[in-house]
C-alpha positions in Angstrom: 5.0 -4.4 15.1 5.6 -1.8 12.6 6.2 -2.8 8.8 8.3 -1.0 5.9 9.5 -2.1 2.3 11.8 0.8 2.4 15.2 2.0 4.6 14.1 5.5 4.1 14.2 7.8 7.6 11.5 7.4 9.8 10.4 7.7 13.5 10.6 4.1 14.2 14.1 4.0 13.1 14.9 6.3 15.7 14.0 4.1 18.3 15.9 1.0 17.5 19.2 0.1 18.4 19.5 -3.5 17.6 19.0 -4.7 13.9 19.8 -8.3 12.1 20.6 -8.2 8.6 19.4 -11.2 6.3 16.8 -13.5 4.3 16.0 -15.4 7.3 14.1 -18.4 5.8 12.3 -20.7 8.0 12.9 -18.1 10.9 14.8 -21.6 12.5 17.1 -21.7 15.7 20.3 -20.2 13.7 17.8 -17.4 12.8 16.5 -16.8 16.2 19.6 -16.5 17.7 20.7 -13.7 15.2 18.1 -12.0 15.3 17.2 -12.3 19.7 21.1 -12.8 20.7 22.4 -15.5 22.8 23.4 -14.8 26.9 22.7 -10.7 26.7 19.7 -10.6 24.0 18.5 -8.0 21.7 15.5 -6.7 23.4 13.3 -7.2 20.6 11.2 -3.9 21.0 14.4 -2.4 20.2 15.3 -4.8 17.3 15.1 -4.7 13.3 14.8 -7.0 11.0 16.0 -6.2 7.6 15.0 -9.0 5.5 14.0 -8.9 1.3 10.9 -9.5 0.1 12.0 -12.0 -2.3 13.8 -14.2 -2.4 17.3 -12.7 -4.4 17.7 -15.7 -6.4 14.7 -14.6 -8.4 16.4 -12.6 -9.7 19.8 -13.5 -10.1 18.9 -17.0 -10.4 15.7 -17.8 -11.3 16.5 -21.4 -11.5 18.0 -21.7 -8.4 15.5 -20.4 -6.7 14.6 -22.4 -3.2 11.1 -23.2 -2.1 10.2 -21.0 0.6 10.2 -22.3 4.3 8.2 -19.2 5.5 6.7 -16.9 2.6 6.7 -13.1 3.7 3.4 -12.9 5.5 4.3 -16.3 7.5 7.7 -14.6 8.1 6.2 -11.0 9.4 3.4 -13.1 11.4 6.3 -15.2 13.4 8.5 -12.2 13.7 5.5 -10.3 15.4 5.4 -13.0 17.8 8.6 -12.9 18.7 7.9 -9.2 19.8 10.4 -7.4 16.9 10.3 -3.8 17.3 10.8 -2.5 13.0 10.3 -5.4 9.9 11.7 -4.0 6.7 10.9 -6.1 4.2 13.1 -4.7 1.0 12.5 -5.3 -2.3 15.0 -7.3 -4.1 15.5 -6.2 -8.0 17.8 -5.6 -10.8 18.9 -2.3 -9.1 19.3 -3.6 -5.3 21.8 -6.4 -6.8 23.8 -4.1 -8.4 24.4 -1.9 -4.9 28.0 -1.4 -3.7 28.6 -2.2 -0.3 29.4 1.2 0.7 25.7 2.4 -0.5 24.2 -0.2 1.6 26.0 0.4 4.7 25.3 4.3 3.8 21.8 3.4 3.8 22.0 1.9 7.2 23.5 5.1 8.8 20.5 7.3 7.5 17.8 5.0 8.3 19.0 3.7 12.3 21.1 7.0 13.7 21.1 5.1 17.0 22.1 1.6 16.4 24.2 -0.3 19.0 24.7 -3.7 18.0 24.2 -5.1 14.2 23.8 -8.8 13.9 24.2 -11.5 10.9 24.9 -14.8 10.5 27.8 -17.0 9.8 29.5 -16.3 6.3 27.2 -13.5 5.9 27.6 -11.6 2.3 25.9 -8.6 0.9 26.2 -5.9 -2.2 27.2 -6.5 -5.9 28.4 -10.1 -6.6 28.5 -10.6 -2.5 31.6 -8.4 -2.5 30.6 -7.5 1.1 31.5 -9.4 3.8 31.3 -9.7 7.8 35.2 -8.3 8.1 34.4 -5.6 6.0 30.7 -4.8 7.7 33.1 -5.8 11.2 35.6 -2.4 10.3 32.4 -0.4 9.1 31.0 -1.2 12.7 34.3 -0.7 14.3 34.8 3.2 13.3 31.2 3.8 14.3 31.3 2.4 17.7 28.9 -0.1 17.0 28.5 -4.1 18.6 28.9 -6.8 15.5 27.2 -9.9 16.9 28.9 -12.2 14.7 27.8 -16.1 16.3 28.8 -19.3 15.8 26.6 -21.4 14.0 23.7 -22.9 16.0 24.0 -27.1 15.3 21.7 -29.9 15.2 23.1 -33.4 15.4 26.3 -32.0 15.7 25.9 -30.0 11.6 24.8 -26.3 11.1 21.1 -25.9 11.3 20.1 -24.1 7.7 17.5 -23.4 5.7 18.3 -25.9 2.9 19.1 -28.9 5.5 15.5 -27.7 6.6 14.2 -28.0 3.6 15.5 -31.4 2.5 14.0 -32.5 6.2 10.5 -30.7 5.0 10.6 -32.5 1.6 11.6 -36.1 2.6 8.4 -36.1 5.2 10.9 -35.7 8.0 8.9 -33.5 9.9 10.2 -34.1 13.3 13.6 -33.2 12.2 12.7 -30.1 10.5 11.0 -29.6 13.8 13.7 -29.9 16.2 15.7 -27.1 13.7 12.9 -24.8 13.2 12.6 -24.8 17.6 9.1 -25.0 16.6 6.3 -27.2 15.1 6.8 -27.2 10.9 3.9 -24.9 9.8 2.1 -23.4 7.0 0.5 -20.1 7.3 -2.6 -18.5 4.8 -5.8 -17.7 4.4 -8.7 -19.2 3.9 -10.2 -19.5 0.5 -13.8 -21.2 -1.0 -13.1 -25.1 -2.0 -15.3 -27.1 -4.1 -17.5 -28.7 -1.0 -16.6 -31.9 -1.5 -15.3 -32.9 2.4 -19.5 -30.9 3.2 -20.8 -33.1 0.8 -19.3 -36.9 3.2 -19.8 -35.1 6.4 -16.4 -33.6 6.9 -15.9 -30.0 5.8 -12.6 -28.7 5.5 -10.5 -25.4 5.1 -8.7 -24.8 2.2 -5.3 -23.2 3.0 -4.0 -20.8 0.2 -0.5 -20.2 1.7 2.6 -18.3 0.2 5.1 -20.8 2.1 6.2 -23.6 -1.0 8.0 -25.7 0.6 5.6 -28.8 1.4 5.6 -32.4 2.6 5.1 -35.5 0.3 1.2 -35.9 0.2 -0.8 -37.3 2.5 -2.6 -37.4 5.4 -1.2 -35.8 8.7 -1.9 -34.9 12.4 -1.8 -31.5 13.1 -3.1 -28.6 14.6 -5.0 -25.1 13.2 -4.3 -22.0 15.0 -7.3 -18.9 14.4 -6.7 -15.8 15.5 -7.8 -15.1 18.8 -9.7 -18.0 19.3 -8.2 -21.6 20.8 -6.3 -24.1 18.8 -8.3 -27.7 17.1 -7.4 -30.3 17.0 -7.2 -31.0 12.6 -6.4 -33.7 9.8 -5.0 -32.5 7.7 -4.4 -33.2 3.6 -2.3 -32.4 1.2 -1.8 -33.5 -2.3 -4.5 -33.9 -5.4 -8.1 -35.7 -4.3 -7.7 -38.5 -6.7 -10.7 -39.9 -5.5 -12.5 -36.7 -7.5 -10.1 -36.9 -10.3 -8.3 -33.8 -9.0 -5.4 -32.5 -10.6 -4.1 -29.1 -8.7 -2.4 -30.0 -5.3 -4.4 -28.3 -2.5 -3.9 -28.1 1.4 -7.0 -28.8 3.3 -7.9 -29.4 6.8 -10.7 -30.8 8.7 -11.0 -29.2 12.2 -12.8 -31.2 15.1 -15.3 -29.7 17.1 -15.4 -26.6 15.1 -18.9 -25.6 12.9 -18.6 -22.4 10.6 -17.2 -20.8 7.8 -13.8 -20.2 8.0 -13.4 -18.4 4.4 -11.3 -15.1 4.8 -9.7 -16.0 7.9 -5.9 -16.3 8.5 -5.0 -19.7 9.8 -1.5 -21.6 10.8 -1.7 -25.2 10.4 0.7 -27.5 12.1 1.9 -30.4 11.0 2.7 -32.6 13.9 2.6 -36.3 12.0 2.0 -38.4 9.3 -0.9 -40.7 9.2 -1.2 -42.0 5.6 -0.7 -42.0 2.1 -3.1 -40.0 0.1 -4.8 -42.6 -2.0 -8.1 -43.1 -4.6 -11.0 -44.7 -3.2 -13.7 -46.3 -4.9 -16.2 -44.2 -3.8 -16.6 -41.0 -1.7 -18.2 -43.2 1.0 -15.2 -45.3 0.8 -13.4 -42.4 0.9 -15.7 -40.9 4.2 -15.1 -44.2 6.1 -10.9 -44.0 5.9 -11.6 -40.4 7.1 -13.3 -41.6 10.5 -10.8 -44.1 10.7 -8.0 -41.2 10.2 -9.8 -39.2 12.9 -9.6 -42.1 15.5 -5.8 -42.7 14.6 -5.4 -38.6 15.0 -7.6 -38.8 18.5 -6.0 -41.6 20.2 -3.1 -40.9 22.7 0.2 -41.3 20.7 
């Protein structure tokens, strides 16, 4: 998949004729159907994304700003999965949120001479205090002979399926529900990076996950699986919160994969979190501690 941070001409723009326009968050099933179509798809060789870097309440309102389901690199990683032609990931300052409409759309004309269908989602908005909108982007499309693939939204239990319904799911340790919206297992993606060898020193090493998605489950202990590139999927406990059995105090993601025996450190790794066991709680010692783990392991092991 090719990657840009700008909507400047290019060779690759020439060759797509299909390009979805939003944040796209969580990448979930309202998001896939944007972005693939519904009964006549977007072939997705032919298809753009045009997404922002970050997050534009950072900088309109910092506050406000929303934990992120899928951070960029988790975002370009499922993309490239899905087999999109073109990610442009924009970045979203003081200048961008000050763009008229028309300058944006301009921008679209220059950068994708051969578009033939632009999709966004429902209630879509772009430009200067949101001033556009899908009937005005609808009669931009209209003079130009190009397809708006405007859907319906895609529901879940008979409500719209959103990022922030997602994300309430995600923080409430609902992770099957968040599942079922996502059409996928809820996942973190990162790299590798050295811990403090506590889980070597019991007898059960684990990988420490640094990970630009924020939005995370309560702590605790869960089920799971971690993906490596090009190598097959293990089985992995995973744990997430403090180690208040060390007298931690930053929250960490770790994960313990059976049957595998190396170092990890540098590599790129998706973990899947596919149930919870336990709380995380202190133990009174870090054999205490090692004994709960090989019970964790059975509990993980054993046929649901």
């Amino acid at each position: 998949m090719n990657l840009a941070d700008s909507l400047a001409p290019s060779l690759a723009g020439k060759s797509i004729r299909h390009l979805a326009l939003g944040f796209f968050d969580g990448l979930h099933l309202g998001h896939q159907r944007v972005i693939l179509g519904g009964k006549i798809p977007h072939p997705p060789a032919a298809t753009a994304v045009l997404t922002f870097r970050d997050h534009p309440l950072t900088i309109l309102h910092p506050e406000r700003h929303p934990a992120l389901i899928t951070g960029l690199p988790h975002k370009i990683r499922v993309l490239e999965r899905w087999g999109i032609g073109l990610t442009i990931a924009l970045p979203f300052d003081q200048s961008r949120s000050q763009q008229e409409p028309s300058a944006f759309l301009a921008e679209l004309v220059t950068a994708f001479p051969g578009l033939e269908t632009i999709s966004v989602g429902p209630n879509w908005r772009f430009g200067k205090n949101r001033s556009g909108d899908v009937e005005l982007l609808g009669r931009w499309c209209a003079d130009r002979k190009i397809l708006l693939d405007n859907p319906e939204p895609v529901l879940h239990a008979g409500a719209r399926i959103s990022s922030s319904r997602i994300r309430e799911a995600i923080q409430k340790g609902d992770l099957n529900e968040a599942s079922a919206m996502l059409g996928r297992p809820f996942t973190l993606l990162g790299r590798v990076v050295p811990g403090d060898g506590r889980g070597q020193e019991i007898g059960f090493p684990t990988a420490n996950l640094n990970t630009e998605d924020e939005c995370l489950p309560p702590d605790g202990v869960f089920a799971g699986r971690a993906v490596l590139p090009q190598q097959k999927p293990y089985t992995a406990a995973i744990n997430l919160g403090t180690r208040p059995t060390f007298n931690g105090r930053d929250r960490r993601i770790e994960a313990h994969l059976l049957g595998y025996a190396g170092n990890l450190t540098g590599a790129e790794m998706d973990l899947e979190f596919h149930r919870f066991i336990r709380p995380e709680m202190k133990f009174q010692s870090a054999q205490s501690l090692a004994e709960q783990i090989k019970s964790d392991l059975n509990s993980i092991t054993e046929k649901p």
